[in-house]
VOKOLGU-830926 format. One record per residue (C-alpha): x, y, z; residue number from 1; chain. Coordinates in Angstrom, 3 decimals, decimal comma. Example, Ala and Ser with C-alpha at 12.3 -4.5 7.8 and 13.67 -1.06 7.14 Angstrom:
// VOKOLGU-830926
{node {12,300 -4,500 7,800} 1 'A'};
{node {13,670 -1,060 7,140} 2 'A'};
// end
This chain:
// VOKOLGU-830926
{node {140,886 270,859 -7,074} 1 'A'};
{node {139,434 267,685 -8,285} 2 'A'};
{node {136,244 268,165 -10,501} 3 'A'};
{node {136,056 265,006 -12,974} 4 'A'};
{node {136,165 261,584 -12,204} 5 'A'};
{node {137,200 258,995 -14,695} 6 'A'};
{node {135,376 255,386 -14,586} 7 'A'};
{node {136,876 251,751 -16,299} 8 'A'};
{node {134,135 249,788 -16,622} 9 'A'};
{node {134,403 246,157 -16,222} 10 'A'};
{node {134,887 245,466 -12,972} 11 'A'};
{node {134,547 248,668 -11,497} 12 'A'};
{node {130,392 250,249 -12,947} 13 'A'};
{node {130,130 246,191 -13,686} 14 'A'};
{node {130,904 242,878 -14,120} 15 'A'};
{node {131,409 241,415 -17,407} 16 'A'};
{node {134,573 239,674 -16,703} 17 'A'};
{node {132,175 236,447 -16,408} 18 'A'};
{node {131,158 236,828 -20,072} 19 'A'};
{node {134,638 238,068 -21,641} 20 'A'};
{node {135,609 234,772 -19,713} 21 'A'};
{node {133,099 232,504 -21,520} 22 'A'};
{node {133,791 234,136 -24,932} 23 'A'};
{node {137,441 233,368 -25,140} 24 'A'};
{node {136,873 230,102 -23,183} 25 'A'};
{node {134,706 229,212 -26,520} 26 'A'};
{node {136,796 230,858 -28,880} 27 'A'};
{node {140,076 228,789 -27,657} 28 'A'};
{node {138,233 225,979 -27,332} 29 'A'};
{node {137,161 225,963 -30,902} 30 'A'};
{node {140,641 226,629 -31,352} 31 'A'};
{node {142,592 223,646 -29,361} 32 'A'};
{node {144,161 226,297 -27,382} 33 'A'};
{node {144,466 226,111 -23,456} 34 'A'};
{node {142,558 229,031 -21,863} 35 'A'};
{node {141,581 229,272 -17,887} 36 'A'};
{node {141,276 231,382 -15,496} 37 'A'};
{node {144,631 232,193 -14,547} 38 'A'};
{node {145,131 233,309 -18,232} 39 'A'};
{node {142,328 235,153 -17,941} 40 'A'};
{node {143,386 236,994 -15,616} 41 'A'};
{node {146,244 238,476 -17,796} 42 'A'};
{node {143,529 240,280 -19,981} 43 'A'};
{node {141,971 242,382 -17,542} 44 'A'};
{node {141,952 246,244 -18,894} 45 'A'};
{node {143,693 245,348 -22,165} 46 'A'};
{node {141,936 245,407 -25,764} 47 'A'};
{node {140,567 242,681 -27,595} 48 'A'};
{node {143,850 242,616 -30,311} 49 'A'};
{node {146,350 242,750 -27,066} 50 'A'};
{node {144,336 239,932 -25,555} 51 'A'};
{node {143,920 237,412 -28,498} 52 'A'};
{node {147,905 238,108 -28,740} 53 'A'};
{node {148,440 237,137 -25,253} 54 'A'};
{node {146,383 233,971 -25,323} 55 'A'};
{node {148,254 232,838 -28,811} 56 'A'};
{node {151,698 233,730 -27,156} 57 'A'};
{node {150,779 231,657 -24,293} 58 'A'};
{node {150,056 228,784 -26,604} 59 'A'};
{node {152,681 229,224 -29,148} 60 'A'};
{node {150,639 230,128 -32,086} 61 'A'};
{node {151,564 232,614 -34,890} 62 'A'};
{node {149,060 233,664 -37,066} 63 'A'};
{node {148,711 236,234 -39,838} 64 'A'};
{node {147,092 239,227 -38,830} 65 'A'};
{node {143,837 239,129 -41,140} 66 'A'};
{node {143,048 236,163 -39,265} 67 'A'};
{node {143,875 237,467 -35,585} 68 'A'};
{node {141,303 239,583 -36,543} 69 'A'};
{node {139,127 237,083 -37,370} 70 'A'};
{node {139,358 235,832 -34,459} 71 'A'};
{node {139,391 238,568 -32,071} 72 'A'};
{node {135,570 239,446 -34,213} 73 'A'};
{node {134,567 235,957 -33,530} 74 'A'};
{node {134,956 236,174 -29,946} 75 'A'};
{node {133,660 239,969 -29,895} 76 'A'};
{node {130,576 238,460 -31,613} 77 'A'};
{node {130,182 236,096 -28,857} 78 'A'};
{node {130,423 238,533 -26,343} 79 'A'};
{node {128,179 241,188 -27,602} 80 'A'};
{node {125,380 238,382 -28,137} 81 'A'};
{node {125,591 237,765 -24,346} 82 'A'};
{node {125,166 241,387 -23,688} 83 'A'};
{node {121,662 241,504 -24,609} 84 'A'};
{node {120,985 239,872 -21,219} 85 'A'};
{node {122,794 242,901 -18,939} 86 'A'};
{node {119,591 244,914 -16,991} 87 'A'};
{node {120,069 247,699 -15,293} 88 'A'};
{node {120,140 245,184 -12,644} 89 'A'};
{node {123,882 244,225 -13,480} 90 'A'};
{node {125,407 247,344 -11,643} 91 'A'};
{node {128,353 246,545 -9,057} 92 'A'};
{node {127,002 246,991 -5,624} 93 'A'};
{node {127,911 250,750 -4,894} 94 'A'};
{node {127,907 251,855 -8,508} 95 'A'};
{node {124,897 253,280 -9,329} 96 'A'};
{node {125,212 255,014 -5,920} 97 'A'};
{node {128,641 256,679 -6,517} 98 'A'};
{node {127,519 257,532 -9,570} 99 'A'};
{node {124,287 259,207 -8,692} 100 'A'};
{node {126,411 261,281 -5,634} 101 'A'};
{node {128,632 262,708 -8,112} 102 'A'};
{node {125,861 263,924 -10,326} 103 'A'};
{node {124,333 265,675 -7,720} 104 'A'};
{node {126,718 267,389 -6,720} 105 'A'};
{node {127,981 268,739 -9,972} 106 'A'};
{node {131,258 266,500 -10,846} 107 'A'};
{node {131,964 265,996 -14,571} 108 'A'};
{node {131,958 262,346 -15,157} 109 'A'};
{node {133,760 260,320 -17,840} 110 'A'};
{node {134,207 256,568 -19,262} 111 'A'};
{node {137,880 255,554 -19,499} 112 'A'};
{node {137,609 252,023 -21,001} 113 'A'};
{node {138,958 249,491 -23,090} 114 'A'};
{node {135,873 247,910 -24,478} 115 'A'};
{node {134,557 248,386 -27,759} 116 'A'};
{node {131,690 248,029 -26,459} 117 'A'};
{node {131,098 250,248 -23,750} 118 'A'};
{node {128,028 252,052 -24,936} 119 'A'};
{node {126,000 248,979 -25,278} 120 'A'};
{node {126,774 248,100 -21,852} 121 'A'};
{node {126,097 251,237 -20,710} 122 'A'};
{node {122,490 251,543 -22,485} 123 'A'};
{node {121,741 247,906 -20,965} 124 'A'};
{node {122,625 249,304 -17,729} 125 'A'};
{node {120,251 252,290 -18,288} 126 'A'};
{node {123,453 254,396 -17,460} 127 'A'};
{node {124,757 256,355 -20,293} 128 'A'};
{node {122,947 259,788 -18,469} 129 'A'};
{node {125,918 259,386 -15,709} 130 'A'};
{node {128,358 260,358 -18,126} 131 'A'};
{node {129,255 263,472 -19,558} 132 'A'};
{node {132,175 261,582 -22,439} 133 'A'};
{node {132,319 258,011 -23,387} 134 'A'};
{node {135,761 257,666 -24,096} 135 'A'};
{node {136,223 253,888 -24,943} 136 'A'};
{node {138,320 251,239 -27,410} 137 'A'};
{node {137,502 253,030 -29,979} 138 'A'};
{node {138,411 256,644 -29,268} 139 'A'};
{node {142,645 255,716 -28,982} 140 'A'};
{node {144,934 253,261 -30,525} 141 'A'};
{node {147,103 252,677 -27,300} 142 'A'};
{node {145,295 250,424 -24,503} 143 'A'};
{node {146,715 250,356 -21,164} 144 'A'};
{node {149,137 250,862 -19,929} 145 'A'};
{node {149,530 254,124 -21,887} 146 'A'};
{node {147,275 256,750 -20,577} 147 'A'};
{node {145,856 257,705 -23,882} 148 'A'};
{node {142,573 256,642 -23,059} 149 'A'};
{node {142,373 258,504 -20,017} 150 'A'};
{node {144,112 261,736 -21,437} 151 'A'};
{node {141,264 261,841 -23,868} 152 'A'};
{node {138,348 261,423 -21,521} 153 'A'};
{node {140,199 264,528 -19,389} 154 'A'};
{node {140,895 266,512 -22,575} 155 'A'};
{node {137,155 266,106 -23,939} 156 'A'};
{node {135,867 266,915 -20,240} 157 'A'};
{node {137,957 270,244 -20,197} 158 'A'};
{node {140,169 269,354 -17,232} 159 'A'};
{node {143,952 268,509 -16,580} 160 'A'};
{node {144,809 265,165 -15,077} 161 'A'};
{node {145,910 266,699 -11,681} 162 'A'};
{node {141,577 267,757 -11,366} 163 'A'};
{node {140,501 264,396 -12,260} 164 'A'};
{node {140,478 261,169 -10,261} 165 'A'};
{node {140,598 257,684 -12,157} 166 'A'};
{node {138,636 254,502 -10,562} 167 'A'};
{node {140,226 251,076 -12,011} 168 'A'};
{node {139,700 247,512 -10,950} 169 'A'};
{node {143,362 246,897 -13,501} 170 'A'};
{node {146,814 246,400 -12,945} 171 'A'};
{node {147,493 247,970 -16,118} 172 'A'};
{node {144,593 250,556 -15,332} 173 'A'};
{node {146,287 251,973 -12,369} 174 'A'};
{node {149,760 251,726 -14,163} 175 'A'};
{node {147,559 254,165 -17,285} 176 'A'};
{node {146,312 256,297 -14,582} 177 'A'};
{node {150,014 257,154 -12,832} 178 'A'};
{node {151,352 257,410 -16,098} 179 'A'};
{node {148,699 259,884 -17,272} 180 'A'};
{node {149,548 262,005 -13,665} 181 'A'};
{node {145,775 261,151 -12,741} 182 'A'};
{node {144,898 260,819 -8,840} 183 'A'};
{node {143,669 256,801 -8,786} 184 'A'};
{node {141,165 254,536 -6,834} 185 'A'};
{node {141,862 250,955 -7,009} 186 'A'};
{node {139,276 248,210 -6,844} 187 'A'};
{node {140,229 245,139 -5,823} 188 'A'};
{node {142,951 242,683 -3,577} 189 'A'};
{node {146,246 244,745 -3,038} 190 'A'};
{node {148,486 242,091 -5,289} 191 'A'};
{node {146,445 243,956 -8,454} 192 'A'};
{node {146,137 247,744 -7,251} 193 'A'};
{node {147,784 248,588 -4,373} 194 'A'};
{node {150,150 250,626 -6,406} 195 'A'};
{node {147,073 253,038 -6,868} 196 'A'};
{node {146,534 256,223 -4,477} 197 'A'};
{node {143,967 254,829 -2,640} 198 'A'};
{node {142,569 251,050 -2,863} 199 'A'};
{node {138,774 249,651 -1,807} 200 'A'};
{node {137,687 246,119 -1,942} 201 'A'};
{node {134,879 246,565 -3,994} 202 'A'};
{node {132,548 249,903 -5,215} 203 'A'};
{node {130,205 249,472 -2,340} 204 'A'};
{node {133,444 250,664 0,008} 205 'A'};
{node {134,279 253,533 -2,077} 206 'A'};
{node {131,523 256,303 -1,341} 207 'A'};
{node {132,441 259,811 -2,305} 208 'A'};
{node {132,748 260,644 1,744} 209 'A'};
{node {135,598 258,245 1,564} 210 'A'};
{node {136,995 259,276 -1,568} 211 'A'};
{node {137,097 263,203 -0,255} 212 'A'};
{node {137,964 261,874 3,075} 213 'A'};
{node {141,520 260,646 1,479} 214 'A'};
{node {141,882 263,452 -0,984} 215 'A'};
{node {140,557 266,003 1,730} 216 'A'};
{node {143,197 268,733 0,407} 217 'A'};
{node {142,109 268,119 -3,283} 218 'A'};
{node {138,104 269,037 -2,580} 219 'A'};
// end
């Protein structure tokens, strides 16, 4: 029987692609290094060190690692300053909702992301209440694709992956999620997570009547 649900955030609670966009746009423009959106596109649900790696291989740089880190803190700084701006109006149409629904009627509820900085989102969102664990870039060393991150948000909730249902907007997310044995919603075109059990267009599509509707025998 499913009784947790597992939540990525960016891209599926909300939308800070935009930002993570404009803080390595800066950070390899500083650089000389070509960056756009296509690129971009090859970070979504992997950590900051994975991502700065990607965007050097792409440009053929090799760097020693104190200053990859460097880096990668340079462009975290950037980010985090833009945070202060998030209100609890920055919530992906649907969110909140889904969110709300599942408190109510007595799911467990946990944070499976990459981000380092989840809990400052979530506090700018006015959301950390939703959530039972915050399980985030700091509570694994593996990122996606490995299912570490999930397996620890299921472990701290009490619950075995068959009970809990993952929610990812990520190629890699969804790819986590299977290899973790978790039940998985995809958000977003089919190209990125059709693989996953079920797949919505956006949050505002995937109300829990829907979600129960497909996973009828798991409720």
């Amino acid at each position: 029987m499913i009784k947790g649900f597992i939540f990525d955030l960016d891209g599926v609670i909300t939308d800070t692609a935009e930002l993570h966009y404009a803080a390595w746009k800066k950070l390899s423009d500083d650089m000389g290094w070509q960056f756009d959106r296509e690129l971009n596109e090859k970070l979504r649900g992997i950590s900051r060190m994975d991502s700065i790696k990607v965007i050097m291989d792409h440009n053929g740089v090799s760097l020693d690692e104190d200053t990859v880190v460097e880096l990668a803190t340079k462009k975290n700084d950037i980010y985090v300053e833009s945070l202060d701006d998030m209100t609890p109006e920055d919530y992906l149409p649907g969110a909140r909702e889904l969110l709300t629904h599942l408190r109510s009627e007595g799911f467990r509820v946990a944070l499976g992301s990459a981000s380092k900085n989840a809990t400052k989102v979530l506090k700018q969102l006015n959301a950390t209440h939703f959530f039972d664990v915050i399980g985030d870039g700091n509570s694994v060393s593996r990122s996606k694709p490995a299912p570490d991150i999930f397996l620890y948000a299921a472990e701290k909730l009490g619950l075995p992956p068959e009970n809990c249902i993952v929610f990812e907007d990520a190629e890699k997310g969804i790819d986590a999620a299977k290899a973790g044995k978790f039940h998985s919603v995809g958000i977003g075109p089919e190209e990125r997570v059709g693989h996953s059990d079920i797949r919505f267009d956006t949050m505002k599509e995937a109300t829990l009547f829907e979600v129960k509707s497909y996973f009828k025998d798991l409720f």
